[in-house]
C-alpha positions as a Markdown table, in Angstrom:
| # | Residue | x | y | z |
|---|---|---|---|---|
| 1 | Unk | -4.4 | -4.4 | -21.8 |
| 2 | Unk | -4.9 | -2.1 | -23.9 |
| 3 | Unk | -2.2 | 1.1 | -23.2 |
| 4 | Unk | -1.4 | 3.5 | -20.8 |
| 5 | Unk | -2.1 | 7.3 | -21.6 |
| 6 | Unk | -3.1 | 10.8 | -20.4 |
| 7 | Unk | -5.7 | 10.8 | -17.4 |
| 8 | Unk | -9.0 | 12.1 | -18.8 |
| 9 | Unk | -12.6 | 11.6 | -18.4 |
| 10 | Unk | -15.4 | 12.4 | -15.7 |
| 11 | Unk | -13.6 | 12.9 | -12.5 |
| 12 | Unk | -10.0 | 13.7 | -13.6 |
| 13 | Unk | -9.9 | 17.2 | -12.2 |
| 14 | Unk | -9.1 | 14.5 | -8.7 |
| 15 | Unk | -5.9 | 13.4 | -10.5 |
| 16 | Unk | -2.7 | 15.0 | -11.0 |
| 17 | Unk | -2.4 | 14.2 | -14.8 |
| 18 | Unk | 1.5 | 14.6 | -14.1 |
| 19 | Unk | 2.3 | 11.9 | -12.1 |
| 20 | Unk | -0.7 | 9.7 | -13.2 |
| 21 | Unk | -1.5 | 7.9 | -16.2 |
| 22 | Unk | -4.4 | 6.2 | -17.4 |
| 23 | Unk | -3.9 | 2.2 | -17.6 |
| 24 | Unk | -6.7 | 0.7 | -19.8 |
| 25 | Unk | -7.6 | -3.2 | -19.7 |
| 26 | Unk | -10.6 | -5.7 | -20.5 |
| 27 | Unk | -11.2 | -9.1 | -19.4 |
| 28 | Unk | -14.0 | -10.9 | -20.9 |
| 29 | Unk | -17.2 | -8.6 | -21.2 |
| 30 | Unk | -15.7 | -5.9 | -18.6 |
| 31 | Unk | -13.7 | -2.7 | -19.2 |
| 32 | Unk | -11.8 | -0.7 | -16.4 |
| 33 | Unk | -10.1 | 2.1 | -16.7 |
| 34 | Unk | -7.5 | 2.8 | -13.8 |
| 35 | Unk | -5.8 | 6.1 | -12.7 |
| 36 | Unk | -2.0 | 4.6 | -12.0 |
| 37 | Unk | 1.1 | 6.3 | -10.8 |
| 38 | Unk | 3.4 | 6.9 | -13.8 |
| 39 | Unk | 6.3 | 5.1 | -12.2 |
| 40 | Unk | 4.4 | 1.9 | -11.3 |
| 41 | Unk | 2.6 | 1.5 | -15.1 |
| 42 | Unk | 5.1 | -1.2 | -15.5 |
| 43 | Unk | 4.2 | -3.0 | -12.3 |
| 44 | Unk | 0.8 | -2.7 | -12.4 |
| 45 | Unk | 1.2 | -4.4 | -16.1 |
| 46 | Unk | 3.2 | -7.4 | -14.8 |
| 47 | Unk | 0.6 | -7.6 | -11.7 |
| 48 | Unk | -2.4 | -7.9 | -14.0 |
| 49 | Unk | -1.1 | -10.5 | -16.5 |
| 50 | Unk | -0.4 | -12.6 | -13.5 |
């Protein structure tokens, strides 16, 4: 993982940048980039390093 931060990018208008935050991982060869509630960031980390 590679942080959490401000929602940006191509389709962010869709987002409320105030209750969202932008969670960004890779895994081998892929890169995603997920729109995450700001209260759950922590969750979501714990989820993913399974």
């Amino acid at each position: 993982m590679h942080g959490a931060g401000p929602v940006a990018g191509p389709g962010s208008r869709a987002v409320d940048k105030d209750l969202f935050r932008l969670l960004s991982l890779q895994a081998a060869d892929r890169y995603w980039e997920l729109a995450v509630p700001a209260a759950d960031v922590a969750l979501v980390r714990v989820a993913l390093r399974g």
